[in-house]
C-alpha positions in Angstrom: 0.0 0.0 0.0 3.2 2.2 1.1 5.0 1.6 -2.3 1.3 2.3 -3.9 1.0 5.5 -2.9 4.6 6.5 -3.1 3.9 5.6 -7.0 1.4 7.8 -7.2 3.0 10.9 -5.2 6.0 10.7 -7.7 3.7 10.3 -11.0 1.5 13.2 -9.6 4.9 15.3 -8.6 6.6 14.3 -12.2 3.3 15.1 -14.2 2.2 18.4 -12.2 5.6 20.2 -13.5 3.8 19.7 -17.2 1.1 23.0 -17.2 -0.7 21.9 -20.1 1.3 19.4 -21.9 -0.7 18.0 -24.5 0.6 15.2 -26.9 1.1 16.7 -30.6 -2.1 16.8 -32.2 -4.2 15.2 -29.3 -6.8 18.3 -28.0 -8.9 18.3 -25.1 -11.6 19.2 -27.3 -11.5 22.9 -27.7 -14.6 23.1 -29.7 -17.0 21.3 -27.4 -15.6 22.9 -24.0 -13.9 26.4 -23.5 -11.0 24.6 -21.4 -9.3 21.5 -19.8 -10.4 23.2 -16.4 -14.0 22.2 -14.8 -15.5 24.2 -12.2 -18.2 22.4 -10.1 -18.7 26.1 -8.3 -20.0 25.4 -4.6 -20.9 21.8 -3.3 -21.9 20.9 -0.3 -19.8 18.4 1.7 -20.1 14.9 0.8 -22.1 14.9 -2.1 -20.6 13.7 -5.3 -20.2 15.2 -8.7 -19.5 14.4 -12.2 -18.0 16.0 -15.4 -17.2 14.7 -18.3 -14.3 16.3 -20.6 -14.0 15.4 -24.4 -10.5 13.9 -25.6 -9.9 14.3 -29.6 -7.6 12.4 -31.5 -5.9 14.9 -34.0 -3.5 12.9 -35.1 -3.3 11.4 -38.6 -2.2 7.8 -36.6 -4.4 5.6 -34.2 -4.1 6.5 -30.7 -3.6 4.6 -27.1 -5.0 5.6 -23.8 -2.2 4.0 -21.6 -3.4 5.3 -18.5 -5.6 7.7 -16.5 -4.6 8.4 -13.0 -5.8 11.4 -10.6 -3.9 13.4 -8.2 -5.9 12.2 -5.0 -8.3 9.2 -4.4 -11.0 11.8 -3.9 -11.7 11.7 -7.4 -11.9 8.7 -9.6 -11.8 8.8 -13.7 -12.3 7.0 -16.6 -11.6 7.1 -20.3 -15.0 5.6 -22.4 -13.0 4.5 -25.3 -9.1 4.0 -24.9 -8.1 3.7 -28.6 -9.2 6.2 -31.0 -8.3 6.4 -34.4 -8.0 9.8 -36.4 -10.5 13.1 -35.3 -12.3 9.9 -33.2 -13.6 11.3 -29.7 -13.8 9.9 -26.0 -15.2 10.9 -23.1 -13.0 11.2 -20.1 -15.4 11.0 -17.1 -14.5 12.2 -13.5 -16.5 11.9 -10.7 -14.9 13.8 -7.5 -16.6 13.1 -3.7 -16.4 16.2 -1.5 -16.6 14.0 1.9 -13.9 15.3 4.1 -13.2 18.5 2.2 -14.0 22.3 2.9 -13.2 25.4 1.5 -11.2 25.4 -2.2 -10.0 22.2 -3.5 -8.6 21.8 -7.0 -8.2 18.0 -8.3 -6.0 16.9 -11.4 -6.7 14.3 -13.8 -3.7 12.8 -16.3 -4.3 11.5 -19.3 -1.2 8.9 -20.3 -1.4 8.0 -24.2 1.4 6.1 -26.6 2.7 9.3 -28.3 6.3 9.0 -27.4 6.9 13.2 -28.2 4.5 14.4 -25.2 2.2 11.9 -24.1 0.0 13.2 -21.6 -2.6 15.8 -20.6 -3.8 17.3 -17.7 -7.8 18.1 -16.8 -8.5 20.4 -13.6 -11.4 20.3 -11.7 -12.3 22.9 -8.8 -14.9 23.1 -6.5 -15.7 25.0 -3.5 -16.7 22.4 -0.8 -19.2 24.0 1.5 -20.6 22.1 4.8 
């Protein structure tokens, strides 16, 4: 469990130094959302909510969703479809649960794929957890 979460500190300390790293010709979907950033706005305590953020392939080559991993185990994610071929779409789908939390909290989710040149992205949720 130690070496578990030790794995996940150092992926989440290694991938939060990338501010919006996105793999060449992979998009978050800029069309169907303004941003990679989701903002539930207030929440009371406890209760759980869901986004879900659109993933394009913009490549001219298939694509691999390797992995999808979040910052705390507050908020769980994932991707619908893990290999797109060209312009196909996927949801990414993130549910974060409030219970413990008050006041501003800000989650990330990372997005692993098989581009070797930059190969992953970064979602942000935020909430404002009220009790």
């Amino acid at each position: 469990m130690k070496i578990k979460v030790l794995v996940l500190v150092g992926l989440f300390l290694l991938l939060a130094g990338f501010s919006y790293v996105y793999a060449e010709g992979v998009s978050c979907g800029a069309k169907e959302q303004e941003s990679d950033t989701w903002d539930f706005g207030k929440v009371k305590e406890g209760q759980v909510v869901k986004h879900s953020f659109v993933f394009v392939n913009n490549t001219s080559k298939q694509l691999v969703i390797t992995d999808v991993n979040t910052s705390c185990g507050c908020t769980v994610s994932e991707a619908k479809n893990k290999t797109l071929q060209p312009q196909e779409k996927t949801n990414i789908e993130v549910a974060f649960n409030s219970k413990g939390y008050k006041g501003a909290v800000q989650q990330f989710v990372f997005v692993a794929t098989d581009n070797p040149e930059k190969s992953a992205v970064k979602f942000t949720i935020k909430a404002e957890v009220e009790k």
